[in-house]
ZAMARGU-4260 file (C-alpha; in steps of 0.2 Angstrom, whole numbers, plus 5000, padded with zeros to 4 digits):
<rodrens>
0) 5200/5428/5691 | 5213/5433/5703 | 5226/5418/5696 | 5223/5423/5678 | 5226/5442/5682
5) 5246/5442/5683 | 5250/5430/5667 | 5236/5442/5661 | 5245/5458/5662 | 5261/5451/5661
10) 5258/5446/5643 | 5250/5461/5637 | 5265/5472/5645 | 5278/5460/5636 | 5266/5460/5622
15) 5266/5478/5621 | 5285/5481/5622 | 5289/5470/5609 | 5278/5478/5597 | 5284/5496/5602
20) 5301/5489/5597 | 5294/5484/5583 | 5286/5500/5578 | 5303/5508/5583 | 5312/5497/5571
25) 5298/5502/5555 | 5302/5519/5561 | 5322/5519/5559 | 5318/5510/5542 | 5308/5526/5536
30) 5325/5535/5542 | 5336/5526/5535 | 5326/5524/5517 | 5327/5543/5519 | 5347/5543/5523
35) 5349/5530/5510 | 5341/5543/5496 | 5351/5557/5504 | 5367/5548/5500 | 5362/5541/5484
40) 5357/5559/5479 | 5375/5566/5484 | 5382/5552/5475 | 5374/5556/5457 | 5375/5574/5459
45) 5385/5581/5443 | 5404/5582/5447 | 5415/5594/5450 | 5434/5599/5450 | 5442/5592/5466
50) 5440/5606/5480 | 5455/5615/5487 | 5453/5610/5504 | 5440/5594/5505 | 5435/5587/5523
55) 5426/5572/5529 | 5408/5586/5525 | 5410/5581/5509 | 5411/5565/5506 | 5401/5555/5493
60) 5405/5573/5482 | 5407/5567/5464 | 5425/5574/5459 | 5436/5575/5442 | 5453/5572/5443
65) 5468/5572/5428 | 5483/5567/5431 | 5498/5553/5435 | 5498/5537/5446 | 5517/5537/5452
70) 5518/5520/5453 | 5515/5518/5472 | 5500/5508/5476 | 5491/5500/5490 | 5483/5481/5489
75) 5468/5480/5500 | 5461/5462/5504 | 5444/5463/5493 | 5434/5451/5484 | 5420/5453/5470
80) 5405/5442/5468 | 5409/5438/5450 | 5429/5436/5452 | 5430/5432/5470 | 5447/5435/5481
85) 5457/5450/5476 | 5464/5467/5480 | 5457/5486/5477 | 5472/5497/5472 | 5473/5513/5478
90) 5486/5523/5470 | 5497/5537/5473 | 5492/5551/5462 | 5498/5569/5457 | 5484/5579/5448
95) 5489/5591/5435 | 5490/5605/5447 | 5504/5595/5455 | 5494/5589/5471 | 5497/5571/5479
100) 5481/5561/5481 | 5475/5543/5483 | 5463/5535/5471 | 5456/5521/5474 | 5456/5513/5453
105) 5445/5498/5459 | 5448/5478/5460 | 5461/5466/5454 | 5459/5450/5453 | 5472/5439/5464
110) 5484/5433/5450 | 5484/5450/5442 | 5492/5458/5460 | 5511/5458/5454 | 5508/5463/5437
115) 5517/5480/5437 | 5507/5495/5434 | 5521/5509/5432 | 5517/5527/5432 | 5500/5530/5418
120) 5491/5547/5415 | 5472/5546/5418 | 5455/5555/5418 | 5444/5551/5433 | 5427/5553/5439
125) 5422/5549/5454 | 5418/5551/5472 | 5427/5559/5490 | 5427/5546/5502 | 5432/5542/5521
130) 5427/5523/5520 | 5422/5517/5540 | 5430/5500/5537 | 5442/5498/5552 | 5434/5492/5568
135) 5445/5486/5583 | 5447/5467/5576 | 5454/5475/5559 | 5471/5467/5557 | 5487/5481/5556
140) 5491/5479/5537 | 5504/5470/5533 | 5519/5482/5526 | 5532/5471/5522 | 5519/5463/5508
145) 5511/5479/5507 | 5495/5470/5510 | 5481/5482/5519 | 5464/5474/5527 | 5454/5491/5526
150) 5455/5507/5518 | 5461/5519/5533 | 5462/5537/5523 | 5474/5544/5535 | 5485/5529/5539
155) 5486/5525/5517 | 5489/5544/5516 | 5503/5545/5529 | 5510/5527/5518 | 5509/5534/5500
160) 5514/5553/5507 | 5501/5561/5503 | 5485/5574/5505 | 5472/5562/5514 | 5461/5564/5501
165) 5453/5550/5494 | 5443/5548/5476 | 5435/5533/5470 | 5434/5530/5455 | 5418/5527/5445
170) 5424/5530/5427 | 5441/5532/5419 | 5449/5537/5405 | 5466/5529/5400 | 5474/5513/5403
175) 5466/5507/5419 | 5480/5493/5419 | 5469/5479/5423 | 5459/5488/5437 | 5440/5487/5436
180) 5432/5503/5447 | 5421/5498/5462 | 5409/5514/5460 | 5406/5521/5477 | 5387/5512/5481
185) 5374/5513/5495 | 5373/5493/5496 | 5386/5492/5505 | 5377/5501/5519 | 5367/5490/5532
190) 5348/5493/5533 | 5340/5479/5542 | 5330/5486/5553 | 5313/5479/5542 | 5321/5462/5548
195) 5325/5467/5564 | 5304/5472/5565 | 5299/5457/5558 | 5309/5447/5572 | 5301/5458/5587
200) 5285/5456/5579 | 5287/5436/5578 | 5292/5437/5598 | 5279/5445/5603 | 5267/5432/5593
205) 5276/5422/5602 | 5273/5430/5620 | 5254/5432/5616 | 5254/5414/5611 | 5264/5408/5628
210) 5252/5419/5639 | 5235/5411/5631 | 5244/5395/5636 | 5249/5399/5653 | 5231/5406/5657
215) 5223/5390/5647 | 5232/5378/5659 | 5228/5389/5675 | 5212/5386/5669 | 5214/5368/5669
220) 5218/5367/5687 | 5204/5375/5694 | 5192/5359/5685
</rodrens>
């Protein structure tokens, strides 16, 4: 009994970590379904006139904006599923009341990037953002082809001289100039953590399995 007893509680220690962590993971995916419908609340709330002083608090806040693109955009590398490669233009913008802001008018597809989109007057709906896009491998843009790699709300505001204030647009009224809106969206959030539970789960099957044939082949040896 003795030679089964360490492979014996060795396996149910393993087997009970793994499936803790398992557990764990179930439990940060009820979390994060609960975020998820937090933000997607936020998202669809009914819109309001941009704020006087908007901060980071308030992102996802649906806005309405009226005003005129100057002319001065940004290109951010993007791609769609339907059109593939491309840029998001994110235009310079001075609202009615005369503030400079960015919006962010949506996707272009690559061939449609030097088209020029001159100064046009526009009604928009959509939402505050600060995107988390740039990490440390994140590319500086690329100024002299005014090619960006991630939208950076301070950096494009300090570029386009502006309030760092960011809207997305979901809908807009006038001539969009080729650009089709990318609606702020919460699939572009990760949530794997139902994957990452299924895994942990499959190792410890696997540990269980391992230990019955550890303590199988102990067995063997004492016939």
């Amino acid at each position: 009994m003795r030679r089964y007893l360490f492979p014996l509680i060795l396996g149910i220690l393993g087997c009970a970590i793994l499936i803790a962590l398992g557990v764990w993971q179930l439990q940060r995916l009820d979390w994060k379904e609960g975020m998820l419908a937090e933000i997607q609340a936020k998202i669809d709330a009914p819109a309001v006139p941009l704020p006087e002083n908007p901060d980071p608090s308030m992102k996802y806040l649906p806005v309405t904006v009226s005003g005129t693109t100057s002319g001065d955009e940004i290109d951010i590398l993007s791609h769609t599923k339907d059109q593939g490669g491309g840029y998001q233009i994110v235009s310079r913008f001075i609202t009615d009341d005369g503030r400079a802001i960015m919006v962010d008018r949506g996707f272009i597809p690559q061939e449609a990037r030097h088209q020029k989109r001159g100064p046009v007057r526009l009604e928009i709906r959509g939402n505050l953002h600060w995107p988390d896009e740039k990490s440390s491998s994140t590319p500086e843009p690329n100024l002299d082809e005014n090619i960006w790699f991630a939208r950076d709300v301070p950096a494009m505001a300090k570029a386009l001289k502006t309030e760092p204030i960011l809207v997305v647009a979901s809908f807009v009224t006038g001539d969009a100039q080729g650009a089709e809106p990318i609606p702020v969206a919460i699939e572009g959030i990760p949530n794997n953590h139902l994957s990452y539970a299924v895994q942990w789960f499959m190792i410890a099957a696997v540990w269980a399995g391992m230990t019955v044939a550890l303590i199988w082949r102990i067995r063997q040896r004492t016939y």
